[in-house]
N, C-alpha and C positions, 0 to 999 in steps of 0.2 A: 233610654231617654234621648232623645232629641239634640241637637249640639247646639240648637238656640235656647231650650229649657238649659242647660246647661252651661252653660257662658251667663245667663238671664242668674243664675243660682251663684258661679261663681264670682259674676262683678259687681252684681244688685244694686247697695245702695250706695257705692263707693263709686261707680259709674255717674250715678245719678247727682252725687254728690260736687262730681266734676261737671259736668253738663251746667249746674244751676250757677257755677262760681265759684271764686275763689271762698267767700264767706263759709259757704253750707262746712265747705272740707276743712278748713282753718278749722270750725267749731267741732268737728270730726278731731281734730288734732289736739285740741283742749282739753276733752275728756279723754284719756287714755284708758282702757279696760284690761283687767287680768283675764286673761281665757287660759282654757285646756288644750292645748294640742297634743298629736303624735307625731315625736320623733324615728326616725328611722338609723338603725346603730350598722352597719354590713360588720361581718364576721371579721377578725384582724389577723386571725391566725386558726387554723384547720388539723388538728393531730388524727389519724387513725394509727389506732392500737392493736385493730384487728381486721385484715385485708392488707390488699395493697392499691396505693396511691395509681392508678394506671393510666389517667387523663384529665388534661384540662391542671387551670390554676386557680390559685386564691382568688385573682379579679373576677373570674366566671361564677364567682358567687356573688357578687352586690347588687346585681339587677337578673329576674326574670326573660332572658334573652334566648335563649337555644344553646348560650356557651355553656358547658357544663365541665366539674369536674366528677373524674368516674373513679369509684372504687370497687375492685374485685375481689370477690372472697376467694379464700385461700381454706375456706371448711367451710360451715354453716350457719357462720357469725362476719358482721363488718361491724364494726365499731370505730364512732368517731367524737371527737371533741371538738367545740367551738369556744372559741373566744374573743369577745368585744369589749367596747370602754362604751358607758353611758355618759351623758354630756349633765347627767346631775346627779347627784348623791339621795334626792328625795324624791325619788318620780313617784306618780301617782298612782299608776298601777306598768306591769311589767309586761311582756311578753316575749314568745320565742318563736320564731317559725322555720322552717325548711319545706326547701319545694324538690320533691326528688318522683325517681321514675325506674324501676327493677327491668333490667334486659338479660338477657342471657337464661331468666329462670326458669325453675320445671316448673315450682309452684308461689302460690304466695308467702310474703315474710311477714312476719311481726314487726312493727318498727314501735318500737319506747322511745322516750322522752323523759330526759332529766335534767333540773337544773342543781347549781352549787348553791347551797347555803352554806355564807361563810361564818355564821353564828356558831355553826358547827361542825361545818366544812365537809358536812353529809350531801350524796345525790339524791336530791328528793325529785323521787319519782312525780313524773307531771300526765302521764297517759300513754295508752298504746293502743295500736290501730291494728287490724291487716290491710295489706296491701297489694293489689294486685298488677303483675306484669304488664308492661306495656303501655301504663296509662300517666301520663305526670298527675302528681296530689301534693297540694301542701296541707302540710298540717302545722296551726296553730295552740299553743299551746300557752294558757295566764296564768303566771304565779300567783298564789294565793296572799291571802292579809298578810299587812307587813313586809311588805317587797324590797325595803331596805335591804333585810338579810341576805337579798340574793345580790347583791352588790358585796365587792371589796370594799371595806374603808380605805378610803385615801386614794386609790386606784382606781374607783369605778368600775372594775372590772366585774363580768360576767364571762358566767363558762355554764353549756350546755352540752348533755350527754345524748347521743342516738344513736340508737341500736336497731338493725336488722338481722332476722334472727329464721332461717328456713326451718320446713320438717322435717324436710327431707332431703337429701345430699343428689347428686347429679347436678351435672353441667357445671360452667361456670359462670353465675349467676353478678353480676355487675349495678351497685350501685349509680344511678347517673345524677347527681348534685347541683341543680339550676340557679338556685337562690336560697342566703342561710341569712337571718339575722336578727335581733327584737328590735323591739319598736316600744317605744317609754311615751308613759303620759305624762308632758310636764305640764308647769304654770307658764306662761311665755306673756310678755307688754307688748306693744307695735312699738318698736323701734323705730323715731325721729331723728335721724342725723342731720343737720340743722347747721349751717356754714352763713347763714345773714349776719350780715355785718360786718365780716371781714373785708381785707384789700387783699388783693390780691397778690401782691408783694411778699405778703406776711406767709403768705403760702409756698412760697418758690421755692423749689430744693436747684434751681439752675436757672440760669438770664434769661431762659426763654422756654419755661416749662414751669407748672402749676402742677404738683402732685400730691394729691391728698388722698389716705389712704384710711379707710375703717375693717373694724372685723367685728360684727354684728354676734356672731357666735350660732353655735349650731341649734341651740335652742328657740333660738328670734329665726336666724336666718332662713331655716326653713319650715318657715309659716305658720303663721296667725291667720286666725278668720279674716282681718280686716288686712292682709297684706302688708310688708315693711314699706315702710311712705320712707321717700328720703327728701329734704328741703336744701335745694345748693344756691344759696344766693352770696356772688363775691361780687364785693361792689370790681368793676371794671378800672384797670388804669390808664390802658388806652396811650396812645392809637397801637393796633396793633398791626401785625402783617401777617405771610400766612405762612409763616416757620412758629405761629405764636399755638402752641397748645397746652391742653387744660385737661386733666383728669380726674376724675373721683371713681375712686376704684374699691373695691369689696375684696381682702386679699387671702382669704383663708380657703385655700381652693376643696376643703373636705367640705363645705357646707353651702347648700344652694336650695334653693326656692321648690319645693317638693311637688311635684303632680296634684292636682285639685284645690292649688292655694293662690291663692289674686296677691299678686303686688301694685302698690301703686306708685311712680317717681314724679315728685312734684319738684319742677326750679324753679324759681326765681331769678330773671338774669336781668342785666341792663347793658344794652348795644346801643346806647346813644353816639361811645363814642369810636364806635368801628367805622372804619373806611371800605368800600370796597375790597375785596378780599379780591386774591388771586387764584383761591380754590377753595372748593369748597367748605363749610362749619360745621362740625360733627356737635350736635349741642344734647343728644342721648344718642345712647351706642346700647346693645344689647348682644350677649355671643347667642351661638348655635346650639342647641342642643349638642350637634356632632362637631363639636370645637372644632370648623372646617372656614369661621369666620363669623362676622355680627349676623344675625338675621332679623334684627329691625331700627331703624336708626333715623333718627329726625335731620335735616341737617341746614343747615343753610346758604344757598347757593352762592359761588364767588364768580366773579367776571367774569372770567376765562374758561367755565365749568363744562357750559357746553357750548355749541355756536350760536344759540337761540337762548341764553342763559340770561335772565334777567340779576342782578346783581338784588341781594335781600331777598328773595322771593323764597320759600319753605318749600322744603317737600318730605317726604315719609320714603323710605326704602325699607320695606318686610319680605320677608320670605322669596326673594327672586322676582319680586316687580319694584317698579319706581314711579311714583304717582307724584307731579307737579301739580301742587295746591294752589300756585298765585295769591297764598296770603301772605302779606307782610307782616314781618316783626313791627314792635311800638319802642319806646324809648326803654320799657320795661314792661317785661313781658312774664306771664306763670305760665311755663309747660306743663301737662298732665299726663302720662301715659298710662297706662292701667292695661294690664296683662294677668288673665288664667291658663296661671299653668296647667298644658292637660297635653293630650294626643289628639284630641281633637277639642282645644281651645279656642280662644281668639283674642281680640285687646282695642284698644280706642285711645285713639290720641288727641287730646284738647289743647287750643290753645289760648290765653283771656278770654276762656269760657264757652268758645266757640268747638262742635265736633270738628277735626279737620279729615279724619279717615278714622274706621271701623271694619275688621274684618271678624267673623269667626269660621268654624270646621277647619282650622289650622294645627300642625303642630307647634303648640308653644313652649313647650316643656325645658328650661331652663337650663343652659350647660351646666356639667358638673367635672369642668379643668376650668 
Protein backbone atom coordinates (compact mmCIF):
# COMPACT_ATOMS: atom_id res chain seq x y z
CA UNK A 1 0.00 0.00 0.00
CA UNK A 2 0.84 3.38 -0.86
CA UNK A 3 2.34 5.81 1.93
CA UNK A 4 -0.57 8.34 1.13
CA UNK A 5 -3.26 5.32 1.47
CA UNK A 6 -1.46 4.89 4.55
CA UNK A 7 -1.07 8.10 6.49
CA UNK A 8 -4.90 8.65 4.66
CA UNK A 9 -5.71 5.27 7.19
CA UNK A 10 -3.50 6.18 10.00
CA UNK A 11 -4.65 10.20 10.64
CA UNK A 12 -8.32 9.82 9.00
CA UNK A 13 -10.74 11.43 10.92
CA UNK A 14 -8.56 12.89 13.71
CA UNK A 15 -6.86 15.03 10.74
CA UNK A 16 -9.89 16.04 9.45
CA UNK A 17 -11.04 16.65 12.70
CA UNK A 18 -8.33 19.32 13.21
CA UNK A 19 -8.57 20.93 9.74
CA UNK A 20 -12.51 21.79 10.65
CA UNK A 21 -11.56 23.34 14.23
CA UNK A 22 -11.28 23.41 17.36
CA UNK A 23 -15.11 22.32 17.90
CA UNK A 24 -15.21 19.11 15.70
CA UNK A 25 -11.93 17.58 18.21
CA UNK A 26 -13.23 19.08 21.69
CA UNK A 27 -16.51 16.89 20.74
CA UNK A 28 -13.87 14.20 19.67
CA UNK A 29 -12.72 14.70 23.38
CA UNK A 30 -16.21 14.42 25.07
CA UNK A 31 -17.10 11.09 24.00
CA UNK A 32 -14.15 8.92 25.19
CA UNK A 33 -14.28 5.23 23.70
CA UNK A 34 -13.09 1.82 25.23
CA UNK A 35 -11.08 0.08 22.21
CA UNK A 36 -8.75 -3.04 21.91
CA UNK A 37 -5.45 -2.65 21.36
CA UNK A 38 -1.98 -4.67 21.27
CA UNK A 39 0.62 -4.20 23.54
CA UNK A 40 4.05 -5.08 22.87
CA UNK A 41 5.95 -6.83 26.17
CA UNK A 42 10.12 -7.44 24.84
CA UNK A 43 11.66 -10.38 26.77
CA UNK A 44 13.26 -9.21 30.42
CA UNK A 45 15.32 -11.98 30.83
CA UNK A 46 16.74 -15.00 28.49
CA UNK A 47 17.98 -18.61 30.22
CA UNK A 48 19.39 -21.44 27.90
CA UNK A 49 19.45 -24.59 29.54
CA UNK A 50 20.74 -26.23 26.78
CA UNK A 51 23.59 -24.73 24.47
CA UNK A 52 25.61 -22.12 24.92
CA UNK A 53 25.04 -18.49 25.17
CA UNK A 54 27.77 -17.41 22.14
CA UNK A 55 26.56 -13.99 20.84
CA UNK A 56 24.90 -10.98 21.16
CA UNK A 57 22.68 -9.55 24.31
CA UNK A 58 19.31 -9.32 25.96
CA UNK A 59 18.75 -5.70 24.12
CA UNK A 60 19.17 -7.49 20.49
CA UNK A 61 16.00 -8.97 21.21
CA UNK A 62 13.38 -5.97 21.58
CA UNK A 63 13.28 -5.06 18.09
CA UNK A 64 13.55 -6.89 14.68
CA UNK A 65 16.94 -5.27 13.68
CA UNK A 66 19.92 -7.59 12.44
CA UNK A 67 21.27 -7.47 16.13
CA UNK A 68 21.06 -10.90 17.12
CA UNK A 69 21.67 -13.00 20.03
CA UNK A 70 23.35 -16.47 19.01
CA UNK A 71 23.09 -19.72 20.74
CA UNK A 72 25.23 -22.84 19.85
CA UNK A 73 24.56 -26.31 20.39
CA UNK A 74 26.68 -28.39 22.30
CA UNK A 75 24.56 -31.82 20.98
CA UNK A 76 21.34 -31.84 19.21
CA UNK A 77 19.32 -29.77 21.41
CA UNK A 78 19.30 -25.71 22.24
CA UNK A 79 16.93 -24.97 24.70
CA UNK A 80 15.78 -21.61 26.03
CA UNK A 81 13.54 -19.59 28.23
CA UNK A 82 11.96 -16.35 28.09
CA UNK A 83 10.64 -14.24 30.46
CA UNK A 84 8.42 -10.88 30.42
CA UNK A 85 5.99 -8.82 32.66
CA UNK A 86 2.56 -7.99 31.11
CA UNK A 87 1.29 -4.44 31.69
CA UNK A 88 -2.21 -6.06 32.88
CA UNK A 89 -3.40 -8.99 34.86
CA UNK A 90 -6.66 -9.48 32.41
CA UNK A 91 -5.62 -9.16 28.72
CA UNK A 92 -7.76 -10.21 26.26
CA UNK A 93 -6.02 -12.60 24.51
CA UNK A 94 -2.08 -13.46 24.78
CA UNK A 95 0.65 -14.34 22.66
CA UNK A 96 4.21 -15.42 22.00
CA UNK A 97 6.69 -14.81 19.29
CA UNK A 98 10.32 -15.37 18.25
CA UNK A 99 12.06 -14.42 15.17
CA UNK A 100 15.10 -16.72 14.88
CA UNK A 101 17.35 -18.19 11.83
CA UNK A 102 19.66 -21.83 12.04
CA UNK A 103 23.40 -21.23 10.71
CA UNK A 104 26.03 -23.56 11.03
CA UNK A 105 23.31 -26.60 10.15
CA UNK A 106 23.68 -29.95 8.24
CA UNK A 107 19.93 -30.09 8.24
CA UNK A 108 16.62 -28.81 9.56
CA UNK A 109 15.43 -28.46 13.30
CA UNK A 110 12.26 -28.89 15.00
CA UNK A 111 11.60 -25.75 16.95
CA UNK A 112 8.51 -26.25 19.95
CA UNK A 113 6.91 -23.70 21.73
CA UNK A 114 5.74 -23.68 25.23
CA UNK A 115 4.19 -21.51 27.48
CA UNK A 116 3.89 -21.61 31.66
CA UNK A 117 0.71 -22.13 33.08
CA UNK A 118 0.85 -20.96 36.40
CA UNK A 119 -2.55 -22.54 37.53
CA UNK A 120 -0.38 -25.40 37.40
CA UNK A 121 2.73 -24.44 36.60
CA UNK A 122 2.81 -27.04 33.67
CA UNK A 123 4.59 -26.25 30.06
CA UNK A 124 1.77 -26.29 27.77
CA UNK A 125 2.90 -27.15 24.72
CA UNK A 126 1.72 -24.30 22.11
CA UNK A 127 3.18 -25.74 18.49
CA UNK A 128 6.14 -26.84 16.49
CA UNK A 129 7.52 -26.16 13.21
CA UNK A 130 10.53 -27.27 11.16
CA UNK A 131 12.75 -25.04 10.10
CA UNK A 132 15.01 -24.60 7.63
CA UNK A 133 18.80 -23.22 7.57
CA UNK A 134 19.61 -19.99 6.36
CA UNK A 135 16.41 -18.31 6.25
CA UNK A 136 15.03 -15.86 9.24
CA UNK A 137 11.14 -17.13 10.42
CA UNK A 138 9.10 -15.91 13.08
CA UNK A 139 6.80 -17.89 14.69
CA UNK A 140 3.70 -16.79 16.35
CA UNK A 141 2.33 -18.61 18.78
CA UNK A 142 -1.76 -17.60 20.95
CA UNK A 143 -2.51 -19.08 24.01
CA UNK A 144 -5.62 -20.64 24.32
CA UNK A 145 -9.12 -19.62 26.41
CA UNK A 146 -8.49 -18.22 29.55
CA UNK A 147 -5.17 -16.52 29.29
CA UNK A 148 -5.11 -15.39 32.80
CA UNK A 149 -3.42 -18.61 33.71
CA UNK A 150 -0.50 -17.90 31.64
CA UNK A 151 0.16 -14.93 33.78
CA UNK A 152 1.66 -15.03 37.38
CA UNK A 153 -0.61 -13.55 39.90
CA UNK A 154 0.61 -10.53 41.36
CA UNK A 155 3.85 -10.41 39.04
CA UNK A 156 2.37 -10.47 35.64
CA UNK A 157 4.89 -12.45 34.76
CA UNK A 158 5.07 -14.79 31.71
CA UNK A 159 7.67 -17.45 30.79
CA UNK A 160 7.98 -19.26 27.43
CA UNK A 161 9.76 -22.40 26.38
CA UNK A 162 11.69 -23.05 22.86
CA UNK A 163 13.26 -25.74 21.75
CA UNK A 164 15.39 -26.58 18.64
CA UNK A 165 15.94 -30.02 18.33
CA UNK A 166 18.15 -31.58 14.99
CA UNK A 167 18.15 -35.31 13.52
CA UNK A 168 20.95 -35.50 12.98
CA UNK A 169 24.42 -34.55 14.64
CA UNK A 170 27.26 -32.83 12.62
CA UNK A 171 28.68 -29.51 12.55
CA UNK A 172 28.02 -26.88 14.83
CA UNK A 173 24.78 -25.71 14.24
CA UNK A 174 23.98 -22.09 15.79
CA UNK A 175 20.76 -20.58 16.91
CA UNK A 176 20.75 -16.81 15.68
CA UNK A 177 17.82 -14.91 17.97
CA UNK A 178 16.54 -11.36 16.28
CA UNK A 179 13.46 -10.66 18.23
CA UNK A 180 11.51 -12.44 21.30
CA UNK A 181 8.49 -11.34 23.05
CA UNK A 182 4.24 -11.44 23.45
CA UNK A 183 2.08 -9.03 22.59
CA UNK A 184 -1.34 -8.61 24.94
CA UNK A 185 -4.67 -7.65 23.91
CA UNK A 186 -5.83 -5.05 26.34
CA UNK A 187 -8.90 -2.58 26.86
CA UNK A 188 -7.06 0.89 26.71
CA UNK A 189 -9.24 5.01 26.96
CA UNK A 190 -7.50 7.95 24.98
CA UNK A 191 -5.73 9.49 27.46
CA UNK A 192 -6.64 13.49 28.06
CA UNK A 193 -3.90 15.06 30.21
CA UNK A 194 -5.67 18.36 30.59
CA UNK A 195 -3.47 21.41 32.52
CA UNK A 196 -6.46 24.41 31.63
CA UNK A 197 -6.73 26.34 34.16
CA UNK A 198 -3.75 26.43 35.97
CA UNK A 199 -1.03 29.51 36.59
CA UNK A 200 1.72 28.77 36.05
CA UNK A 201 3.24 29.45 39.30
CA UNK A 202 1.55 26.62 40.73
CA UNK A 203 3.55 24.55 38.41
CA UNK A 204 7.19 25.57 39.21
CA UNK A 205 9.68 23.18 40.79
CA UNK A 206 12.26 26.36 40.29
CA UNK A 207 12.16 30.63 39.63
CA UNK A 208 12.38 30.12 36.23
CA UNK A 209 11.27 26.62 35.20
CA UNK A 210 7.85 25.02 34.64
CA UNK A 211 8.01 21.13 35.05
CA UNK A 212 5.34 19.12 34.77
CA UNK A 213 5.45 15.66 34.44
CA UNK A 214 2.89 12.57 33.52
CA UNK A 215 3.31 8.74 32.95
CA UNK A 216 0.36 7.77 30.79
CA UNK A 217 1.36 3.89 31.32
CA UNK A 218 2.19 1.32 28.97
CA UNK A 219 -1.16 0.31 28.16
CA UNK A 220 -2.45 4.10 26.86
CA UNK A 221 0.97 5.07 26.04
CA UNK A 222 1.40 2.96 23.41
CA UNK A 223 -1.59 3.35 21.23
CA UNK A 224 -5.27 3.65 20.79
CA UNK A 225 -6.92 3.91 17.53
CA UNK A 226 -7.69 7.49 18.02
CA UNK A 227 -3.99 8.57 19.34
CA UNK A 228 -3.21 9.92 23.12
CA UNK A 229 -4.42 13.73 22.74
CA UNK A 230 -2.78 15.80 25.43
CA UNK A 231 -4.44 19.40 26.13
CA UNK A 232 -1.65 21.90 27.94
CA UNK A 233 -3.25 25.17 28.56
CA UNK A 234 -1.42 27.23 31.63
CA UNK A 235 -2.73 30.44 31.92
CA UNK A 236 0.61 32.70 31.27
CA UNK A 237 2.20 34.99 34.16
CA UNK A 238 4.32 36.99 32.20
CA UNK A 239 6.48 38.89 31.01
CA UNK A 240 8.81 36.54 30.43
CA UNK A 241 12.50 36.42 29.05
CA UNK A 242 14.42 33.86 27.29
CA UNK A 243 16.06 32.01 30.29
CA UNK A 244 12.06 31.39 30.85
CA UNK A 245 11.27 27.56 29.99
CA UNK A 246 8.36 25.23 30.21
CA UNK A 247 7.97 21.58 30.09
CA UNK A 248 5.53 18.73 29.89
CA UNK A 249 7.15 15.68 29.65
CA UNK A 250 6.02 11.78 29.48
CA UNK A 251 8.59 10.11 31.87
CA UNK A 252 8.47 6.55 31.82
CA UNK A 253 11.03 5.94 29.20
CA UNK A 254 9.83 1.84 28.70
CA UNK A 255 6.74 2.96 26.95
CA UNK A 256 6.21 5.05 23.75
CA UNK A 257 3.86 5.47 20.90
CA UNK A 258 4.13 1.96 18.79
CA UNK A 259 4.48 1.84 14.90
CA UNK A 260 0.98 2.19 13.07
CA UNK A 261 -0.55 4.34 15.83
CA UNK A 262 -1.62 8.24 15.28
CA UNK A 263 -0.98 10.67 18.26
CA UNK A 264 -2.56 13.76 18.41
CA UNK A 265 -0.99 17.02 20.86
CA UNK A 266 -3.43 19.63 21.32
CA UNK A 267 -2.30 23.20 23.44
CA UNK A 268 -3.92 25.60 24.28
CA UNK A 269 -1.66 28.66 25.22
CA UNK A 270 -1.94 32.51 25.68
CA UNK A 271 1.20 34.81 24.59
CA UNK A 272 -0.60 38.03 25.16
CA UNK A 273 1.77 38.75 27.49
CA UNK A 274 5.30 37.87 25.98
CA UNK A 275 7.68 40.29 24.87
CA UNK A 276 9.94 39.94 22.20
CA UNK A 277 12.02 37.12 23.04
CA UNK A 278 15.73 36.93 22.61
CA UNK A 279 15.59 33.37 21.17
CA UNK A 280 13.98 31.35 19.93
CA UNK A 281 10.09 29.46 21.72
CA UNK A 282 10.01 25.83 21.67
CA UNK A 283 6.06 25.43 22.11
CA UNK A 284 6.17 21.36 20.90
CA UNK A 285 9.21 19.45 20.92
CA UNK A 286 9.14 15.82 19.63
CA UNK A 287 12.55 13.28 20.11
CA UNK A 288 14.16 11.11 17.30
CA UNK A 289 13.46 7.78 16.87
CA UNK A 290 17.54 7.39 17.25
CA UNK A 291 17.50 9.56 20.48
CA UNK A 292 20.26 11.63 18.46
CA UNK A 293 17.84 14.93 19.16
CA UNK A 294 13.88 16.25 18.54
CA UNK A 295 12.95 15.54 14.91
CA UNK A 296 10.02 17.90 14.77
CA UNK A 297 9.24 20.95 16.75
CA UNK A 298 7.10 24.02 16.39
CA UNK A 299 8.70 26.89 17.75
CA UNK A 300 8.44 30.52 17.79
CA UNK A 301 10.82 32.73 16.56
CA UNK A 302 12.85 35.42 18.90
CA UNK A 303 14.54 38.70 17.77
CA UNK A 304 17.86 37.85 17.69
CA UNK A 305 16.95 34.10 15.91
CA UNK A 306 18.32 34.82 12.75
CA UNK A 307 19.32 38.13 10.91
CA UNK A 308 16.10 38.29 8.85
CA UNK A 309 14.09 37.00 11.90
CA UNK A 310 10.93 38.42 12.22
CA UNK A 311 10.15 38.44 16.09
CA UNK A 312 6.38 36.22 16.70
CA UNK A 313 6.45 34.71 13.30
CA UNK A 314 6.08 30.44 13.50
CA UNK A 315 7.89 28.04 11.94
CA UNK A 316 7.87 23.99 12.00
CA UNK A 317 11.41 22.17 12.13
CA UNK A 318 10.85 18.14 11.11
CA UNK A 319 13.18 15.84 10.10
CA UNK A 320 16.35 18.08 8.95
CA UNK A 321 14.45 20.99 7.11
CA UNK A 322 13.11 24.42 8.52
CA UNK A 323 10.06 25.87 6.92
CA UNK A 324 9.36 29.67 7.87
CA UNK A 325 5.38 29.89 7.92
CA UNK A 326 4.99 33.79 8.45
CA UNK A 327 2.07 33.05 10.44
CA UNK A 328 1.48 34.75 13.60
CA UNK A 329 0.48 33.60 16.93
CA UNK A 330 -3.12 35.44 18.39
CA UNK A 331 -3.61 36.41 22.00
CA UNK A 332 -4.52 32.75 22.32
CA UNK A 333 -3.99 30.23 20.27
CA UNK A 334 -4.88 25.94 19.87
CA UNK A 335 -1.77 23.98 18.50
CA UNK A 336 -2.60 20.70 16.76
CA UNK A 337 -0.07 18.32 15.72
CA UNK A 338 -0.91 14.88 14.58
CA UNK A 339 1.67 12.25 13.87
CA UNK A 340 1.57 8.37 12.32
CA UNK A 341 3.74 6.61 13.80
CA UNK A 342 5.30 4.21 11.08
CA UNK A 343 8.77 4.05 8.74
CA UNK A 344 7.19 5.57 6.38
CA UNK A 345 4.73 7.97 8.10
CA UNK A 346 4.00 11.42 8.08
CA UNK A 347 1.97 14.23 10.41
CA UNK A 348 0.26 17.76 10.03
CA UNK A 349 0.46 20.69 12.00
CA UNK A 350 -2.55 23.21 12.54
CA UNK A 351 -2.78 26.10 13.94
CA UNK A 352 -6.63 28.04 14.93
CA UNK A 353 -7.65 25.67 12.45
CA UNK A 354 -5.44 26.61 9.89
CA UNK A 355 -2.92 23.59 7.85
CA UNK A 356 0.41 25.29 8.66
CA UNK A 357 2.73 22.16 7.05
CA UNK A 358 1.99 18.46 6.09
CA UNK A 359 4.49 16.00 5.27
CA UNK A 360 4.32 12.18 4.59
CA UNK A 361 6.80 8.95 3.42
CA UNK A 362 8.71 10.06 6.59
CA UNK A 363 10.15 8.09 9.29
CA UNK A 364 8.05 9.06 12.13
CA UNK A 365 8.33 6.19 14.42
CA UNK A 366 8.71 7.57 18.00
CA UNK A 367 11.76 7.44 20.26
CA UNK A 368 11.96 4.76 22.78
CA UNK A 369 14.78 6.61 25.41
Amino acid sequence: MGSTNRIATGLGALLAAIVCGGAALAGLEQRPRLHSVDVAHPVEQLGVSQGVWSGGSLQDLRASDGAVVEVTANSQVVEMSGFGTCATESPLALSFFVESELTGSPSPALQSIALRDFTTMALVPMGERWLNPGSSVTTTVRAPWNVARFLQPGTRQVEAHVTYQWGAAGGAPTVQIDAMGWRTRVRARRQIVDLRGYHAPALNSSQDWIRTVFDLGAERMLGTPEGVQLAFDVTDPGPFDYTFRAELRETNNSTYPRPGTTQVYRMSFDVAELPDLYGPVTIFQRFSVFNDGPDLEVELTGANQFSNAVPGELQVVAFGSRLRLGKFLKAKNDLAVAIFNDANGGYRVSLNGEVLHEAEGLDTRASTQ
